[in-house]
C-alpha positions in Angstrom: -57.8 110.4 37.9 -55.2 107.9 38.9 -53.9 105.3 37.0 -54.9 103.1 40.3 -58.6 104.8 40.3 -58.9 104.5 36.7 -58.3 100.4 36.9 -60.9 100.4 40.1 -63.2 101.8 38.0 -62.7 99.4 34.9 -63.1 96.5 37.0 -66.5 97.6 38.7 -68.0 98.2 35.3 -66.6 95.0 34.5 -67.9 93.1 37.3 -71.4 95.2 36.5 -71.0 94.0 33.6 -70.9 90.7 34.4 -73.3 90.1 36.8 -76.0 91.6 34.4 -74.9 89.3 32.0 -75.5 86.5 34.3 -78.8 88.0 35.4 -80.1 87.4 31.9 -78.2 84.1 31.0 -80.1 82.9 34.6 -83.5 84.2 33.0 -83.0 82.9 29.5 -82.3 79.3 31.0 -85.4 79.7 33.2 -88.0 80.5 30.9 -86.5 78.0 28.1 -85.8 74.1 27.5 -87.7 71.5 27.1 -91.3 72.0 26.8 -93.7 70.1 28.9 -96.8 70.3 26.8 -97.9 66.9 25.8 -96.9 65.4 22.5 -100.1 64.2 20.4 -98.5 65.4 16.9 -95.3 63.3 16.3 -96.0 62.9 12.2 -96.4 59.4 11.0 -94.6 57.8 8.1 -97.1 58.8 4.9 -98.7 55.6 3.1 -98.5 55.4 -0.5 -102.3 54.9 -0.2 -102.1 58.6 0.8 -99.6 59.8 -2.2 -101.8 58.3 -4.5 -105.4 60.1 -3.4 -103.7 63.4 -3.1 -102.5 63.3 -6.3 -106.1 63.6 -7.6 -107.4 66.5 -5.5 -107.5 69.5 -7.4 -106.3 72.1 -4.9 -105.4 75.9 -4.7 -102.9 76.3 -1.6 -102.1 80.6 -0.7 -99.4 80.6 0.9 -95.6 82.6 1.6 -92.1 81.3 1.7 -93.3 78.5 4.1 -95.6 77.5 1.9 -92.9 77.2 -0.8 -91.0 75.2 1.3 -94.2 72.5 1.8 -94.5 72.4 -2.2 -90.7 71.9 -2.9 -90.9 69.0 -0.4 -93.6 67.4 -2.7 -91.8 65.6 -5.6 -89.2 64.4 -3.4 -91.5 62.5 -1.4 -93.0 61.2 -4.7 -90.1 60.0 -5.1 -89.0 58.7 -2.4 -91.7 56.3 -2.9 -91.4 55.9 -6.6 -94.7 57.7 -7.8 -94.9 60.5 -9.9 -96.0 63.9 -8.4 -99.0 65.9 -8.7 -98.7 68.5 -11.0 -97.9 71.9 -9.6 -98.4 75.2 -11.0 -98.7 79.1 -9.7 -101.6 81.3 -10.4 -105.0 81.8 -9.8 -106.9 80.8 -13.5 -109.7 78.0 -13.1 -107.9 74.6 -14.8 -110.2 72.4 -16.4 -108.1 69.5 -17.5 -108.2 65.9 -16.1 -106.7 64.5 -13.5 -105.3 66.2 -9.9 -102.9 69.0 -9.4 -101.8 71.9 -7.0 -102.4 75.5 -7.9 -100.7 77.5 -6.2 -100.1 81.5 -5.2 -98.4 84.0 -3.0 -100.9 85.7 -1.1 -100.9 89.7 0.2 -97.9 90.9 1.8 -96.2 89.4 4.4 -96.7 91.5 7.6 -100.3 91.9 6.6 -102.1 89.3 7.9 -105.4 90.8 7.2 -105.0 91.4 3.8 -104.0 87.6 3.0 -107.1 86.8 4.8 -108.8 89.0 2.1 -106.6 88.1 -1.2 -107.8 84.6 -0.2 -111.3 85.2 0.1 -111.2 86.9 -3.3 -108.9 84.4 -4.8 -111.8 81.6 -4.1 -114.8 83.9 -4.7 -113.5 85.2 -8.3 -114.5 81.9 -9.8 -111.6 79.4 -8.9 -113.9 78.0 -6.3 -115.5 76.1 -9.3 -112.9 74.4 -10.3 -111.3 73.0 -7.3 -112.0 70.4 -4.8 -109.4 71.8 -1.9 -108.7 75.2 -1.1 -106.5 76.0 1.9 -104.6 79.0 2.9 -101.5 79.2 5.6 -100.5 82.6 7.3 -96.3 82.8 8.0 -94.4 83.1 10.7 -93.5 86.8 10.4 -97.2 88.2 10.7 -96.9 87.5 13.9 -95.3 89.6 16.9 -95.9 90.8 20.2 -98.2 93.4 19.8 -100.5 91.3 17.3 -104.3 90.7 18.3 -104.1 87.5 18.1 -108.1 86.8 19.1 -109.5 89.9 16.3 -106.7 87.8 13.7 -108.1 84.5 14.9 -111.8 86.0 14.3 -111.3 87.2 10.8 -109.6 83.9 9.8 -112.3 81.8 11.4 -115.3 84.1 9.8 -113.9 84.5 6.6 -113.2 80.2 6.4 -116.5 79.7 7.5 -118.3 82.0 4.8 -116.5 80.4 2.3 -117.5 76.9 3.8 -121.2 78.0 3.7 -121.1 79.5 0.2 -118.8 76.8 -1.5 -120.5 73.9 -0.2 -118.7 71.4 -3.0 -115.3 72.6 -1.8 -113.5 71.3 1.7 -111.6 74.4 3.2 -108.4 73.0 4.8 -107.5 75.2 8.3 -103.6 75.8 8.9 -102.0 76.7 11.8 -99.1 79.2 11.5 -95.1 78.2 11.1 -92.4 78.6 13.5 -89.3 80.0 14.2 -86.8 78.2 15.9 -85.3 78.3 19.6 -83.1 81.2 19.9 -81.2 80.3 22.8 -78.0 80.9 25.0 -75.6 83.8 23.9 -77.7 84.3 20.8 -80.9 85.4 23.1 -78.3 87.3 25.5 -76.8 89.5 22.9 -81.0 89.9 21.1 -82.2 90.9 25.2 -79.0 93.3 25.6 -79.1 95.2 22.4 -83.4 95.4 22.7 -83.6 93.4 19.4 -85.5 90.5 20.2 -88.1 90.7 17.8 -88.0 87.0 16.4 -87.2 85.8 19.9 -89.8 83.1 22.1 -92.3 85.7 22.1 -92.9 85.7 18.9 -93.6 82.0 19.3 -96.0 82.6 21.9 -98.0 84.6 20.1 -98.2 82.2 17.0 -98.7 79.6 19.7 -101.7 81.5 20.8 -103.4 81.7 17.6 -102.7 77.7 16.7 -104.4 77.1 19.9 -107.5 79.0 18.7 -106.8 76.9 15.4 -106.4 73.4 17.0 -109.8 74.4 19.5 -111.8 75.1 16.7 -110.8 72.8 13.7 -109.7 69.4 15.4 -110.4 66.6 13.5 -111.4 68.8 10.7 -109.2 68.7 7.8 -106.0 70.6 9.4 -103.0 71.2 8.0 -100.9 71.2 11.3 -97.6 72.6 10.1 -96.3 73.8 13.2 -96.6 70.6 14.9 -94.6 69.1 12.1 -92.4 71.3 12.4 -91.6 71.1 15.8 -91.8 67.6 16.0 -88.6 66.0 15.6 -87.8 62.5 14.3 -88.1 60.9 17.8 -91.1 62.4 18.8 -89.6 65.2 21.2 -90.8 68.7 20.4 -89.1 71.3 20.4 -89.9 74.4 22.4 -89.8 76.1 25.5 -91.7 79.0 27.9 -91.5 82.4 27.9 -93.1 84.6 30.7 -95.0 81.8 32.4 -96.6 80.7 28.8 -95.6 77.3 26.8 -94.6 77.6 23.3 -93.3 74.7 20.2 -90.6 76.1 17.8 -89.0 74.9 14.9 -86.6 71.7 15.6 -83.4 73.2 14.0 -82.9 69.8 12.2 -85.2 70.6 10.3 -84.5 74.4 9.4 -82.8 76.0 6.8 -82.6 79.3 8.5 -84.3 80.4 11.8 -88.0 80.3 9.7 -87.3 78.5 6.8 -87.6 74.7 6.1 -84.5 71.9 5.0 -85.1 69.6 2.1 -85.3 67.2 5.2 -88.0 69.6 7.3 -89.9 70.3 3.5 -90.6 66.5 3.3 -92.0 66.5 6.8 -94.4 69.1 6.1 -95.2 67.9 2.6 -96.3 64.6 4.3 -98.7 66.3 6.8 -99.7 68.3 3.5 -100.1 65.0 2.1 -102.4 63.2 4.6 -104.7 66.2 5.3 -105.6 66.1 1.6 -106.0 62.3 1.1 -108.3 63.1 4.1 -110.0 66.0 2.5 -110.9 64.3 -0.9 -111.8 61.1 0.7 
């Protein structure tokens, strides 16, 4: 091959090259921006009214890293409004001193869905039912992909709260819907479509978006811990989000983010006040 023939043949690859690369950048730009689903979740300022009921709820909270994230925003927003913060402690044993506070506990294995559904259910029915006026339980972010059932998890969530309503009458089970990632966009979403890893990419969302729909249907307007409109909610009210293959989906506003599923101190006290207000509601 000539030197001539061997330069053609560079520059068509490169121009293939190219114009597959702007194929996809035209795609990703398409399917993502602004999303137009409407905006009824922009979190409001919490009250100190609020901060003072929760702080005498006795509550058990399963959660994952998220969850951590919610908990760690808790004394700062105490402070913020110069009141001391519940007290908050991990585990599972029934406490029986005075006064409110937050048990709380990692539950199953992340990318296991089912069994924190389970852990959960066992958690409450072991006896620590008995000794607790709130329980609540939040899946994560990373049970979630495309392949998941989102209707057979939805169904196990929703029968498994709903037998623990009927059996603990005294207690008030608070539904959660499931975190977000954030908006993987431009070159970062080229180089995740081109190299066929795009696992945490909008789809992802969608499918957690399909399964807080199913959450919001069910349990509006009873006691529900909305964390992924917090977090997706930015400080002027926007959300943040986008579609993917025709479906709408919210994602986590970066400014709130500590890595592409992971809450900021600034994001932690968002959440903790939605956390906040749902329980004030709960115990009132």
């Amino acid at each position: 091959m000539t030197q001539l023939t061997r330069a053609r043949v560079s520059l068509s690859i490169s121009v293939v090259v190219v114009m597959v690369a702007a194929a996809l950048w035209w795609t990703v730009s398409r399917d993502q921006g602004e999303t137009s689903m409407p905006n009824n979740a922009a979190p409001a300022d919490v009250s100190a009214g609020d901060l003072a009921t929760a702080s005498t709820a006795r509550v058990f909270f399963g959660h994952q890293s998220v969850g951590m994230n919610v908990l760690e925003g808790l004394p700062a927003l105490y402070a913020d409004h110069g009141m001391p913060a519940p007290r908050i402690e991990q585990g599972r044993r029934p406490l029986t001193t005075p006064g409110g506070f937050v048990e709380h506990d990692y539950l199953g294995v992340n990318e296991q869905p089912l069994g924190k559904i389970q852990d959960f259910d066992q958690a409450l029915r072991s006896g620590l039912a008995e000794h607790i006026d709130i329980a609540m339980m939040k899946l994560c972010y990373i049970d979630f992909r495309t392949d998941t059932d989102v209707d057979a998890l939805f169904a196990a969530y929703r029968d498994t709260v709903e037998a623990l309503e009927r059996d603990f009458p005294d207690i008030t089970v608070v539904k959660a819907t499931v975190p977000l990632m954030t908006d993987r966009r431009g070159l970062s979403q080229l180089k995740a479509r081109l190299s066929g890893n795009d696992r945490f990419g909008p789809a992802e969302n969608v499918a957690r978006e399909r399964f807080n729909t199913l959450v919001r249907e069910r349990y509006a307007g009873d006691h529900l811990f909305d964390v992924a409109a917090a977090e997706s909610t930015a400080p002027d009210g926007s959300r943040s989000g986008g579609r993917h293959d025709g479906q709408d989906y919210f994602a986590l506003y970066d400014g709130y983010a500590s890595d592409p599923g992971h809450l900021n101190a600034q994001g932690a006290k968002v959440a903790a006040g939605t956390w906040v207000r749902v329980v004030a509601g709960a115990i009132r």
